[in-house]
C-alpha positions in Angstrom: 0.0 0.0 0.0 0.9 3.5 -0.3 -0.2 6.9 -1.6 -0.2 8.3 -5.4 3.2 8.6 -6.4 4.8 6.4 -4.0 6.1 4.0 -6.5 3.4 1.4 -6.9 3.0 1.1 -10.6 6.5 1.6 -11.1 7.4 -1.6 -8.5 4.7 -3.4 -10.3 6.5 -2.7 -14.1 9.5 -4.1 -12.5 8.5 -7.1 -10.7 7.9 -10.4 -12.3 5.0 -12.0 -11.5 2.1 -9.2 -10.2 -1.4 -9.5 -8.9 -2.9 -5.9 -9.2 -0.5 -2.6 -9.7 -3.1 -0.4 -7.3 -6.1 -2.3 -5.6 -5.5 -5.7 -4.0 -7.8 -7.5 -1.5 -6.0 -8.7 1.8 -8.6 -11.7 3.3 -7.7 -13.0 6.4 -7.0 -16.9 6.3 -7.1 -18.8 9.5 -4.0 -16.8 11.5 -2.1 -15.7 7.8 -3.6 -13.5 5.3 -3.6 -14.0 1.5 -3.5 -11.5 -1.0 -5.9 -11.9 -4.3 -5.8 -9.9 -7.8 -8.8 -7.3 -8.4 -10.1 -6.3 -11.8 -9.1 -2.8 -11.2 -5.9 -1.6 -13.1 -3.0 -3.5 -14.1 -2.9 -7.1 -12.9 -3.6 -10.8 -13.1 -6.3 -12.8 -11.0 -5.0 -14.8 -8.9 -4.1 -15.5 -5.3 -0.9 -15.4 -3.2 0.0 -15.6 0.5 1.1 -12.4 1.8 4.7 -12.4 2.6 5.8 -8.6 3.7 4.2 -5.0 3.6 6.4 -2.4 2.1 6.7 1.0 2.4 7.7 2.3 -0.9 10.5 5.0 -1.7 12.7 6.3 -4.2 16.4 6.2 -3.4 18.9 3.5 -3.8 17.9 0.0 -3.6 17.4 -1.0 0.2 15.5 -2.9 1.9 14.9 -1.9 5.9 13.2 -3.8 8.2 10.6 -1.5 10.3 9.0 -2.2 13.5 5.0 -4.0 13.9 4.2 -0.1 15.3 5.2 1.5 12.3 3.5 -1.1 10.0 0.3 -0.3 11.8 0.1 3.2 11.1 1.3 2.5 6.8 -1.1 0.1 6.6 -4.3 2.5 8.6 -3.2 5.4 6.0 -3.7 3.0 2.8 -5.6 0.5 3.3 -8.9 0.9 2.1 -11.2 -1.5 4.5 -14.6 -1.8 3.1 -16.2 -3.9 6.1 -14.7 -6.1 9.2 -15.8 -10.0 9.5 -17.2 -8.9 13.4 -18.7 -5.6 14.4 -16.2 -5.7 17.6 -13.1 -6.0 15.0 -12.2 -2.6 13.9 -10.2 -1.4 10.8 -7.1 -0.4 12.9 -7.7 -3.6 14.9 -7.3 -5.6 11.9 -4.4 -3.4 10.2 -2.5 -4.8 13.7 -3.6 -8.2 12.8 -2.0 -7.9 9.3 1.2 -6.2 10.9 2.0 -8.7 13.6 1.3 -11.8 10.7 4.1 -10.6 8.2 7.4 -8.6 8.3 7.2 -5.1 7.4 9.9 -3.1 6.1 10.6 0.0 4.1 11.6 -0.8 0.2 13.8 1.7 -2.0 14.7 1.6 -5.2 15.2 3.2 -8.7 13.4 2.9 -12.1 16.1 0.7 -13.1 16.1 -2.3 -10.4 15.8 -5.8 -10.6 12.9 -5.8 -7.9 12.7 -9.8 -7.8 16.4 -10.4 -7.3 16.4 -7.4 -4.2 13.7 -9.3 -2.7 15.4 -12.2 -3.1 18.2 -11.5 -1.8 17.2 -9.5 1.2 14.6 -11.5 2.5 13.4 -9.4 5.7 13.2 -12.0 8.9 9.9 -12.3 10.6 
């Protein structure tokens, strides 16, 4: 996730293998959450288990891990939650369930970047 101009589309040109360039849908799946495609924008349908949440900038590549707190506040400001599975379970309550599933780290790179072979050989540790 992440605001206009962050880098989305760009990442998504670069990477191999995408499910959707702006608009994905995060379900929750027992304790992990998977990520599927939407027919919005660029993109493939499809399903994949979320790995990481990045927060996208432009500098050199590097990939930083970032604290669960930090996650929580990213994922607040972009996620788009159209309805919770309880009424108890608010949106920030289940942006804190996404950030303490998955690693969260902040992603930089340049127009020019091999995306896949960063991630791959930075894997952020849970």
């Amino acid at each position: 996730p992440g605001r206009s101009g962050a880098g989305k589309s760009t990442l998504a040109g670069l990477a191999g293998d995408v499910l959707s360039d702006e608009i994905c849908a995060v379900i929750p799946d027992g304790e992990a959450f998977r990520v599927e495609g939407t027919p919005w924008w660029n993109g493939r349908p499809g399903a994949a288990a979320l790995a990481a949440v990045w927060e996208l900038g432009w500098h050199a590549e590097a990939l930083e891990a970032r604290p669960p707190v930090q996650a929580t506040r990213h994922l607040c400001t972009n996620l788009v939650v159209p309805g919770v599975e309880r009424a108890e379970q608010t949106a920030f309550q289940l942006c804190g369930r996404v950030a303490a599933a998955v690693p969260f780290g902040r992603l930089s790179f340049r127009p020019d970047t091999d995306v896949d072979a960063l991630l791959r050989r930075r894997r952020i540790a849970a």
